[in-house]
C-alpha positions in Angstrom: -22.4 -2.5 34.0 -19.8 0.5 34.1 -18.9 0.1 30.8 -22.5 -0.2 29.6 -23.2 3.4 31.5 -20.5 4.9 29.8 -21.5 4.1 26.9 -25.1 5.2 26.9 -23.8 8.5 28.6 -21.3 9.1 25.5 -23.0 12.0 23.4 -24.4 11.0 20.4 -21.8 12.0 17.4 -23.4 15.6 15.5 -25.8 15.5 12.3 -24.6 16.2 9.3 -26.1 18.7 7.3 -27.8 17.6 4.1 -26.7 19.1 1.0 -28.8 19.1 -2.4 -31.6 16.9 -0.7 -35.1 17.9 -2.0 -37.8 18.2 0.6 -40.0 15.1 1.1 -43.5 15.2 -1.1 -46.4 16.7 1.2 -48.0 13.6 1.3 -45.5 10.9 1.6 -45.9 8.1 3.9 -43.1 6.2 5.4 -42.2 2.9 3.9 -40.3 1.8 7.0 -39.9 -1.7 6.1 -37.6 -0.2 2.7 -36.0 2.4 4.4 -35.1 -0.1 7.1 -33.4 -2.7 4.3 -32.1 -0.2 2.6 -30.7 1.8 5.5 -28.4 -1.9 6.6 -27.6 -2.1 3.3 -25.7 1.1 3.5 -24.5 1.4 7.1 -23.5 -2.7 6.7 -19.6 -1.4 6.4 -19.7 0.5 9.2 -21.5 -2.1 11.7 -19.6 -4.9 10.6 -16.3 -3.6 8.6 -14.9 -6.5 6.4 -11.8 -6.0 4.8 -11.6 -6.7 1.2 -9.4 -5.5 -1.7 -11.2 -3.9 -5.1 -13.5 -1.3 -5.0 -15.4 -0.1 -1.8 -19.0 -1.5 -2.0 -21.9 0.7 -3.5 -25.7 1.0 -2.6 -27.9 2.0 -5.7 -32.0 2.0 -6.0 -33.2 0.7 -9.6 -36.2 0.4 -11.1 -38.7 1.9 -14.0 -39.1 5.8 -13.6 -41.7 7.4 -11.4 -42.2 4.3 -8.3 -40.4 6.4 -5.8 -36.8 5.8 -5.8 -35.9 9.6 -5.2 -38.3 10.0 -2.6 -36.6 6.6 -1.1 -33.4 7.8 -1.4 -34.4 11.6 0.3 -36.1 10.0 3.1 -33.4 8.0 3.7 -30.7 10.7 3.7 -32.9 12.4 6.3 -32.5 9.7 8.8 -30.4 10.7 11.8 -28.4 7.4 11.7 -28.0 8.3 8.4 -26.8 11.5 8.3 -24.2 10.8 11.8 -22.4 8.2 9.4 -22.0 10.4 6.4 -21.5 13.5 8.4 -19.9 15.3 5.6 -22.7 14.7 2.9 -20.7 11.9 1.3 -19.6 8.0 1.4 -16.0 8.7 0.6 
């Protein structure tokens, strides 16, 4: 129980800034269930760090032009989980 109340009185670390992200379309609506997937997909290393030798793992969005991968990809950078791993603006 201690540990369990220091924990949750830890502060939370700070938010990165975002750098180069456009501002979300005025009317966007959330896709949570994407941003969801797509946010484990990217934060996977850092819940669950496997080590393995090669290149470090990469998260990319495909697809034919215009279906909303850049808007995917902003609102996803705007998450606060998101921008507390990659406090500097980058993966590496």
């Amino acid at each position: 129980m201690q540990n369990l109340v220091r924990q949750l009185s830890d502060p939370l670390p700070p938010i990165g800034k975002l750098v180069a992200v456009p501002d979300l379309p005025p009317n966007y609506i959330e896709q949570r269930d994407r941003l969801a997937n797509l946010r484990d997909m990217l934060l996977a290393d850092l819940r669950k760090p496997v080590v393995v030798t090669g290149d470090a793992g990469r998260v990319g969005l495909q697809g034919m032009g215009g279906i909303g991968k850049s808007v995917l990809a902003c609102a996803l950078a705007r998450r606060p989980e998101i921008r507390r791993a990659f406090r500097t603006g980058s993966c590496g």
